[in-house]
C-alpha positions as CSV (number, residue, x, y, z in Angstrom):
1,X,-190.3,36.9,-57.4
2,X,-192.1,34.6,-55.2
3,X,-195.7,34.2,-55.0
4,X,-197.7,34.3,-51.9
5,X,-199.3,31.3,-52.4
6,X,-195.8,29.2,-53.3
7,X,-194.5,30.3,-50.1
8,X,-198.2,29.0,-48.6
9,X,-197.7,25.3,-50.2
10,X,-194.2,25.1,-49.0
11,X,-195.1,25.9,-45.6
12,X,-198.1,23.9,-46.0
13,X,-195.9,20.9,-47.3
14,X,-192.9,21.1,-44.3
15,X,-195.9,20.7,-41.5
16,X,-196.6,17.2,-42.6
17,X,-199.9,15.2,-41.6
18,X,-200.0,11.7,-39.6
19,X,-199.2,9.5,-42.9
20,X,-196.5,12.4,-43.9
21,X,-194.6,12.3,-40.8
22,X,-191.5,10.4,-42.3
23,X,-190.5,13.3,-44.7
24,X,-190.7,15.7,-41.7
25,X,-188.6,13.5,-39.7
26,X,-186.0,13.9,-42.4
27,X,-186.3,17.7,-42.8
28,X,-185.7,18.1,-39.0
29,X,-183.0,15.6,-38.9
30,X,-181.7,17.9,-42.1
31,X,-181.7,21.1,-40.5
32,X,-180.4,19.8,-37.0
33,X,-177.6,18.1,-39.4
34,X,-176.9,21.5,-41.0
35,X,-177.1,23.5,-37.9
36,X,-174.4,20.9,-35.7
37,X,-171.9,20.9,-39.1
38,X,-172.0,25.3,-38.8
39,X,-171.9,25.0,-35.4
40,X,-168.9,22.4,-35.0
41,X,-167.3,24.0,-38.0
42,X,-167.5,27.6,-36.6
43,X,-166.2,26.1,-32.9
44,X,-163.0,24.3,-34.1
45,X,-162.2,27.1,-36.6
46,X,-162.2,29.7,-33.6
47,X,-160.0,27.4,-31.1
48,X,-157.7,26.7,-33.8
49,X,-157.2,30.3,-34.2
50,X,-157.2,31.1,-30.3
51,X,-154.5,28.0,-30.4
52,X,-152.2,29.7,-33.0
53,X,-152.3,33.3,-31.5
54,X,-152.0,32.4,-27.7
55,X,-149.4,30.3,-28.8
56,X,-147.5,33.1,-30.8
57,X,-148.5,35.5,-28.5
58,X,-146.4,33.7,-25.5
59,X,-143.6,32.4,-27.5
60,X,-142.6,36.0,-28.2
61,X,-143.5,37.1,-25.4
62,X,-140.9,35.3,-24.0
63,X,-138.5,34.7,-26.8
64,X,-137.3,38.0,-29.2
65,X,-138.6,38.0,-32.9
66,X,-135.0,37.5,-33.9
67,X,-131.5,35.8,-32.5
68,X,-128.9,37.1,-34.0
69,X,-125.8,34.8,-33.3
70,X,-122.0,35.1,-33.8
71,X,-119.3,32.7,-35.6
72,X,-118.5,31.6,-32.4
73,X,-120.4,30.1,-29.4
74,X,-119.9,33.3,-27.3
75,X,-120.9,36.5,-28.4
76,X,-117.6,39.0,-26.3
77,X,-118.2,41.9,-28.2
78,X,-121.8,41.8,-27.3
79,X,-122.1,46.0,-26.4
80,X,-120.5,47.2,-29.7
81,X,-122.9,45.1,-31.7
82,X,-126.1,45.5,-29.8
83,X,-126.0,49.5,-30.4
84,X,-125.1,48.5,-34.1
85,X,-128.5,46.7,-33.8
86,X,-130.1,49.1,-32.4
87,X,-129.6,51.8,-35.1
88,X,-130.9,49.5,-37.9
89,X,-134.1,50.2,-39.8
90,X,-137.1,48.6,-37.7
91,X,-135.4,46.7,-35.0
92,X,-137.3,48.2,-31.6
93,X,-135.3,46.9,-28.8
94,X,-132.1,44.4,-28.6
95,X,-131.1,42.6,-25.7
96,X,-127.9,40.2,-24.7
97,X,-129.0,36.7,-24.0
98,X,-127.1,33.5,-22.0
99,X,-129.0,30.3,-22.5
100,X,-127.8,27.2,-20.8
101,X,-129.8,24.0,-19.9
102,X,-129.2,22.7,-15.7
103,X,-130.8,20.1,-13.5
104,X,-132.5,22.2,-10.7
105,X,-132.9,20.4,-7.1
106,X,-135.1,21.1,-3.9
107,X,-136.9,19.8,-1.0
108,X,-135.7,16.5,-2.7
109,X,-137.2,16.6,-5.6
110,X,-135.4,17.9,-9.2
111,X,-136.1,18.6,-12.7
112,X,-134.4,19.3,-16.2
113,X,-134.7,23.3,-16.9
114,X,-133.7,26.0,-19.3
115,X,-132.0,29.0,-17.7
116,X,-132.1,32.8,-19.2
117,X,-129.5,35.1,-18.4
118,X,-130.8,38.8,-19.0
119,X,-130.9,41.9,-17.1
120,X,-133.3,42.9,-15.1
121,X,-134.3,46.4,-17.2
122,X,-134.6,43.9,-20.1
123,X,-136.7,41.5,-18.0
124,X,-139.2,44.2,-17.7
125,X,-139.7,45.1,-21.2
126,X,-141.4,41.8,-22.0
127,X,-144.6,42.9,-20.8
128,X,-146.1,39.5,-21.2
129,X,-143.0,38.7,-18.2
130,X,-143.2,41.0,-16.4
131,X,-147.1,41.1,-16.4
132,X,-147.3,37.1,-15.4
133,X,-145.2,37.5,-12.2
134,X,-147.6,35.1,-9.7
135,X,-145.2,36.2,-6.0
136,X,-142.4,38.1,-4.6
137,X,-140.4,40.8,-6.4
138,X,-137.9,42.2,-8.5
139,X,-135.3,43.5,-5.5
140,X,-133.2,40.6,-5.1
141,X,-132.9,40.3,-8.9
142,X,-132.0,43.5,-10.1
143,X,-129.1,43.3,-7.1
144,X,-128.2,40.1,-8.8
145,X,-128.9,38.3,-5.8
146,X,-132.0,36.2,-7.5
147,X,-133.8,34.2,-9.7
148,X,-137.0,34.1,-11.1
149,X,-138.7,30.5,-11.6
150,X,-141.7,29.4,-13.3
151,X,-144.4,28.9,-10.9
152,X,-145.4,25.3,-12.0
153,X,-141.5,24.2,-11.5
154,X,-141.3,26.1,-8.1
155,X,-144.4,24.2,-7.4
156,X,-142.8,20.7,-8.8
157,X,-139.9,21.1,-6.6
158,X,-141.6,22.4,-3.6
159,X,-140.5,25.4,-3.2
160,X,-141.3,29.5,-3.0
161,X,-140.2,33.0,-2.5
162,X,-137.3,33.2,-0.5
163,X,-136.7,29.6,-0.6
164,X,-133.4,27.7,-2.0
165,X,-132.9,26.5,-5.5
166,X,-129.8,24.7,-6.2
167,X,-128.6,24.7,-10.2
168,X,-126.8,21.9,-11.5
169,X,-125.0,22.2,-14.9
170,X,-123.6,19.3,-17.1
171,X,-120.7,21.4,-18.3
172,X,-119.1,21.5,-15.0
173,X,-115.5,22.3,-13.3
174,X,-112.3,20.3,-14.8
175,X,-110.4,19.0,-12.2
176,X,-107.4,16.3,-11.6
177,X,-110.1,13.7,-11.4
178,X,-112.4,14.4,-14.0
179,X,-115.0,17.0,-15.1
180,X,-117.0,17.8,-11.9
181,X,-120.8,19.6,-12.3
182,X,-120.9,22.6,-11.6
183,X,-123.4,23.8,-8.5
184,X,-125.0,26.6,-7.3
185,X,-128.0,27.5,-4.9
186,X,-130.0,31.0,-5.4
187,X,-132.8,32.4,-3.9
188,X,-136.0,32.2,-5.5
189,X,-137.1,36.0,-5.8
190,X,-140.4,35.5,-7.7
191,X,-142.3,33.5,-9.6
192,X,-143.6,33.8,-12.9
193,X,-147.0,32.2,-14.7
194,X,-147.5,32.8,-18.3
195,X,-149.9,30.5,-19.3
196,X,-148.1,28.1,-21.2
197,X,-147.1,25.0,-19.5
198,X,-143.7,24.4,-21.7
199,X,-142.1,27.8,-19.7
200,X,-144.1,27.9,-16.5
201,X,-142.4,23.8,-15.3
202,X,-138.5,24.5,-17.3
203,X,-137.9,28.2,-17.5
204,X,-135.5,29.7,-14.7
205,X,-134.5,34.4,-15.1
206,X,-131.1,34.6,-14.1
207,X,-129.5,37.8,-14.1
208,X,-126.9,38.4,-16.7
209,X,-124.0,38.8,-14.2
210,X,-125.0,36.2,-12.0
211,X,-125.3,33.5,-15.1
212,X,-122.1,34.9,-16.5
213,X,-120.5,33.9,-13.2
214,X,-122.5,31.1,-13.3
215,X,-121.8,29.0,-17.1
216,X,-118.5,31.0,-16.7
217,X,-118.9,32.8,-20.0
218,X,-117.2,36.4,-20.7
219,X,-120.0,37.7,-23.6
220,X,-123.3,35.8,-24.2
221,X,-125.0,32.9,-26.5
222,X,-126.8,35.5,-28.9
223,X,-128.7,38.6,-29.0
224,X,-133.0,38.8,-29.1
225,X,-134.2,41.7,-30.9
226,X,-137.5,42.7,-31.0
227,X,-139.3,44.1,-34.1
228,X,-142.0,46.1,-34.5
229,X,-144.8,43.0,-34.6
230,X,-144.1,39.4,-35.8
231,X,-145.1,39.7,-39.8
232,X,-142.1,42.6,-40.0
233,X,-139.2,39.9,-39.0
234,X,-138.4,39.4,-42.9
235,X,-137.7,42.7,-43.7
236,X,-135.6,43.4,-40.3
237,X,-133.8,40.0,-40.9
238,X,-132.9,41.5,-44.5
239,X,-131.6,44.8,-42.7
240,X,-129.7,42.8,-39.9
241,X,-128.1,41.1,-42.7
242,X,-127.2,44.0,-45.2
243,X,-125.8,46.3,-42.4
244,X,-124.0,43.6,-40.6
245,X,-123.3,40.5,-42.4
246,X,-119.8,41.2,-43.0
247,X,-119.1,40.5,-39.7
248,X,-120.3,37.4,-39.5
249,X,-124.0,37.3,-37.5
250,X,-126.6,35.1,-38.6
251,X,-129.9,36.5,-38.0
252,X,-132.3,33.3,-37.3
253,X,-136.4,34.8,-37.1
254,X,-138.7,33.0,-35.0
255,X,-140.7,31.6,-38.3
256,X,-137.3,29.3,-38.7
257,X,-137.0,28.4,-35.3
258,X,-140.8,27.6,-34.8
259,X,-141.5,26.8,-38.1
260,X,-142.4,22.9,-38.0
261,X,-144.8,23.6,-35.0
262,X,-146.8,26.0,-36.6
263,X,-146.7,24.2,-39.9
264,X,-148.1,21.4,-38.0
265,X,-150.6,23.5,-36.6
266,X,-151.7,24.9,-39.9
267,X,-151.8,21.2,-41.5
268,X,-154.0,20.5,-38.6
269,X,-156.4,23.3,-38.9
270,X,-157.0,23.1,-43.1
271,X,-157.4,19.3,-42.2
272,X,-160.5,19.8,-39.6
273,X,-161.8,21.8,-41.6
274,X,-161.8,19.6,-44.7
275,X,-163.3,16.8,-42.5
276,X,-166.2,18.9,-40.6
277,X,-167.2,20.5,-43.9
278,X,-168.3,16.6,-44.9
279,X,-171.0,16.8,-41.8
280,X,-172.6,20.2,-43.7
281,X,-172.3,18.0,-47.1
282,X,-173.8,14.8,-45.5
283,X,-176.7,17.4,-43.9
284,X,-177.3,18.6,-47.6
285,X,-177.6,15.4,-48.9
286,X,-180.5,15.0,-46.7
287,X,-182.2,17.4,-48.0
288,X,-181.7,16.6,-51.3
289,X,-183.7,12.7,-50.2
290,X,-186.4,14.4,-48.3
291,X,-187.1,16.4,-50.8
292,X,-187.4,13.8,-53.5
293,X,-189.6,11.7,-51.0
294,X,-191.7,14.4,-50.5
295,X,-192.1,15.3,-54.4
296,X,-192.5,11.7,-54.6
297,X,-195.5,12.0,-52.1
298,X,-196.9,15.3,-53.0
299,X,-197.3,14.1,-57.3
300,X,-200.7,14.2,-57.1
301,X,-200.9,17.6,-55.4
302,X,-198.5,18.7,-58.2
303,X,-200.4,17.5,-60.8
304,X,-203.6,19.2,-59.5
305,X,-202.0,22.2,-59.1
306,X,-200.3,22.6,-63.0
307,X,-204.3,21.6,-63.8
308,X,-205.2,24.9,-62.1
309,X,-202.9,27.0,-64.0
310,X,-199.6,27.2,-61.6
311,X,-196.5,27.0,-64.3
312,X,-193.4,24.7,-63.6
313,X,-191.6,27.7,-62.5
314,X,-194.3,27.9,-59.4
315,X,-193.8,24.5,-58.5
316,X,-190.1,24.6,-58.8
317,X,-190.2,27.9,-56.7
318,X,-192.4,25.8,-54.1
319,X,-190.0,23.1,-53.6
320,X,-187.0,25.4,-53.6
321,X,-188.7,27.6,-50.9
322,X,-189.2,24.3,-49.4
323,X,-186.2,22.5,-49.2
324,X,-184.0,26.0,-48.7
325,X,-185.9,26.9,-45.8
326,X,-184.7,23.9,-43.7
327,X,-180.9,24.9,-44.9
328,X,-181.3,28.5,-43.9
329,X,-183.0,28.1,-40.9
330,X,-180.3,25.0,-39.9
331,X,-177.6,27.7,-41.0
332,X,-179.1,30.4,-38.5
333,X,-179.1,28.1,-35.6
334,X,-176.0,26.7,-36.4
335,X,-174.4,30.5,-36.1
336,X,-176.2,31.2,-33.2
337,X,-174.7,28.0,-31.4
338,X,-171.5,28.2,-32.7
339,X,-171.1,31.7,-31.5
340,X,-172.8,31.1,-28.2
341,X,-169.9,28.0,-27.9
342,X,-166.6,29.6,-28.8
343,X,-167.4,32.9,-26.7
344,X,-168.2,30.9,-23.8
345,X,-166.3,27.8,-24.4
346,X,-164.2,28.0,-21.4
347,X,-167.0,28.6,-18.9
348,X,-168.5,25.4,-20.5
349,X,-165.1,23.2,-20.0
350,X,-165.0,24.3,-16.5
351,X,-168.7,22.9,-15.9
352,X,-168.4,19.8,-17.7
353,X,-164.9,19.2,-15.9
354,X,-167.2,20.1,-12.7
355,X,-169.9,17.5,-13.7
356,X,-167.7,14.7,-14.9
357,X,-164.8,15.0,-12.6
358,X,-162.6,14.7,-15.5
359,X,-159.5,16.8,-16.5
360,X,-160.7,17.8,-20.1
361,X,-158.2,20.0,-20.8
362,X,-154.5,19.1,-19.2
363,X,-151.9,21.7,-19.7
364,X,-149.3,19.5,-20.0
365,X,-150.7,18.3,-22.7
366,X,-152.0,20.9,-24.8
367,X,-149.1,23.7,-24.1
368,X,-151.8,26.3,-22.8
369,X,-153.4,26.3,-18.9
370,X,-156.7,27.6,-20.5
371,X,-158.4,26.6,-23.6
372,X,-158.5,29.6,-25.9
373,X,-160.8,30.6,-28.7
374,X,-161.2,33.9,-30.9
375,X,-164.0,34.7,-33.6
376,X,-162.5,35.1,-36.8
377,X,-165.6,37.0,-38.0
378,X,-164.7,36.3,-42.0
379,X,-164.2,32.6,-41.4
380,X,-168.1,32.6,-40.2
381,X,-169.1,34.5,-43.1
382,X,-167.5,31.8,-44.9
383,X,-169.0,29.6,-43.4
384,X,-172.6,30.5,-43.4
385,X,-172.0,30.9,-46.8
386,X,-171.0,27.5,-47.4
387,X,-173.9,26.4,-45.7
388,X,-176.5,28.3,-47.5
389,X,-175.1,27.6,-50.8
390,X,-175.1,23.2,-50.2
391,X,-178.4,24.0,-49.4
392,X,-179.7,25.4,-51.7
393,X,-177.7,23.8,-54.5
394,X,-179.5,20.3,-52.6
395,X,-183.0,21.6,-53.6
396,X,-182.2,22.3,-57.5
397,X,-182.7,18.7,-58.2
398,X,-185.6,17.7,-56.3
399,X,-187.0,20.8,-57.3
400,X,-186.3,20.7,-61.4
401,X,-187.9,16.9,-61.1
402,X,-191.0,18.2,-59.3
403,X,-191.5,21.0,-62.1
404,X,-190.9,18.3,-64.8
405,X,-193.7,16.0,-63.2
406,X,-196.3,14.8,-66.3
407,X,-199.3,15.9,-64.5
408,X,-201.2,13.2,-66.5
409,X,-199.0,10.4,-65.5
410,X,-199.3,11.3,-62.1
411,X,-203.1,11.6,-62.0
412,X,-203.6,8.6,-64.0
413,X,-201.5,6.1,-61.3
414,X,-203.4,7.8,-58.5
């Protein structure tokens, strides 16, 4: 155990004098060192997680956990198969799907968009949907009279509720003189704004009639079923394909259809955090000089103190109390800050977007209208963990030297 008198003389050697001020310098510039790597480290690891879950949490929202596709581009026998679906071990809800890319035009202005053909019973299922809708209302839809538009593309093409919005599609009409595109107006019946820029300025609700009518299709392009949460899709994939792969469907989860971006994601994050783990190692380093500058200053201390009787293991003990207390302390604030960032952190990029006039954070950039962060409690722990051990692994060496210090050698060059 410690001695009260070891923790004295490492107190007594971290408040340095006039001529010792250097070494103090170092220990502060140590434990702020420490502190910013934990607090950095504990920031990025939270908005890479916020990142990957808002992320997942809209794209299936919006897309099913599965598409189960035919042999053919149009699914006719769509009814038959969705109840098949339906009574398969852990698939929760199914729902026919036409997906078609148009160019959609108003108030002069046009833009590329992807249009969904679904009904409107199944429109209200996904919650995250029918949860986000900004204006206006589901009447004209469910009477397949309208469509539902992304608020940022309504907004692009200058347009709202009750407004115009002509469709044009590339796989158009076939007459004597050529293949003419297809075109359509509909009335906007409401907007939608999930959050996530990709579907708010491209994605167009069409009711399944109307865009059956519309891309002139007698079934639909594939069926999105739903499982019971998004780490169940293998196993309900496996069922889907047991029960009905003899007649030809090819179950595609979203890990396949998604997977590059969240591999890129994952690359991304185990990268950052190799990188910002250097600043806590560079921090520890520091220690490890101040320490040795300060063993180097305090020899003569040392050696009058082995002369009284303290044992190698006291002065070791002093200089590991010592050097430890600036990582543990530098660890603590670090936590503190880190916390204090990623809970508030988009409070804080709304005042420095305030102050510097600056769009920090554009959504067209970065997929999400909000920049998101969650506390993954056990990555902290790690964390803190991490940092504690660097430092104290950094005062073992300074420490061992100090306790090996000839008290004669260093009394006789004094």
């Amino acid at each position: 155990m410690f001695k009260a008198f070891e923790w004295m003389m490492a107190a007594r050697y971290l408040r340095a004098r006039r001529r010792e001020g250097f070494v103090s310098v170092i220990a502060w510039f140590s434990l702020l060192g420490i502190a910013l790597g934990v607090a950095t480290l504990i920031i990025v690891m939270s908005v890479m997680n916020g990142f990957r879950e808002e992320l997942l949490s809209r794209i299936l929202g919006i897309n099913g956990h599965i598409n189960v596709y035919g042999q053919t581009r149009d699914l006719t026998d769509y009814t038959s198969l969705s109840e098949r679906l339906s009574q398969i071990d852990g698939v929760v809800s199914v729902t026919p799907t036409i997906e078609g890319q148009v160019m959609a035009t108003g108030q002069g202005a046009s833009s590329g968009a992807m249009v969904r053909g679904l009904t409107g019973d199944d429109f209200k299922k996904r919650k995250l949907l029918f949860d986000s809708l900004k204006a206006g209302s589901m009447d004209l839809f469910n009477q397949d009279q309208g469509v539902i538009v992304g608020a940022r593309l309504a907004q692009k093409l200058g347009l709202w509720v009750g407004d115009k919005i002509t469709l044009i599609s590339p796989k158009g009409n076939i007459t004597a003189f050529g293949t003419v595109p297809r075109m359509r107006s509909f009335t906007i019946a409401a907007t939608f704004d999930v959050g996530m820029y990709e579907y708010d300025s491209s994605f167009i609700f069409m009711p399944l009639n109307a865009a059956q009518n519309y891309f002139r299709m007698k079934g639909v392009n594939y069926l999105e079923v739903m499982a019971p949460n998004a780490d169940s899709t293998d196993q309900v994939t496996y069922n889907i394909m047991t029960e009905l792969g003899r007649f030809g469907v090819n179950p595609i989860d979203w890990k396949r259809t998604n997977s590059s971006f969240f591999n890129a994601l994952q690359v991304e994050r185990n990268v950052m955090f190799m990188i910002l783990t250097l600043i806590i190692i560079v921090a520890a380093f520091n220690i490890i000089s101040g320490l040795i500058m300060l063993v180097k200053d305090k020899g003569k201390d040392i050696a009058i103190l082995r002369t009284m009787g303290a044992s190698r293991g006291s002065i070791m003990r002093i200089f590991l109390i010592a050097g430890a207390s600036v990582g543990v302390f530098g660890t603590i604030l670090g936590f503190i800050l880190g916390l204090a960032f990623a809970e508030n952190i988009e409070t804080i990029r709304r005042w420095i977007e305030t102050l510097s006039g600056n769009d920090l954070f554009a959504a067209e950039i970065y997929f999400l209208s909000k920049l998101p962060a969650i506390v993954d409690y056990g990555e902290v722990s790690l964390v803190v963990a991490m940092g504690l051990g660097l430092s104290f692994l950094a005062t073992l060496y300074p420490s061992w030297r100090a306790a090996r210090l000839d008290p004669v050698e260093a009394l006789r060059y004094e």
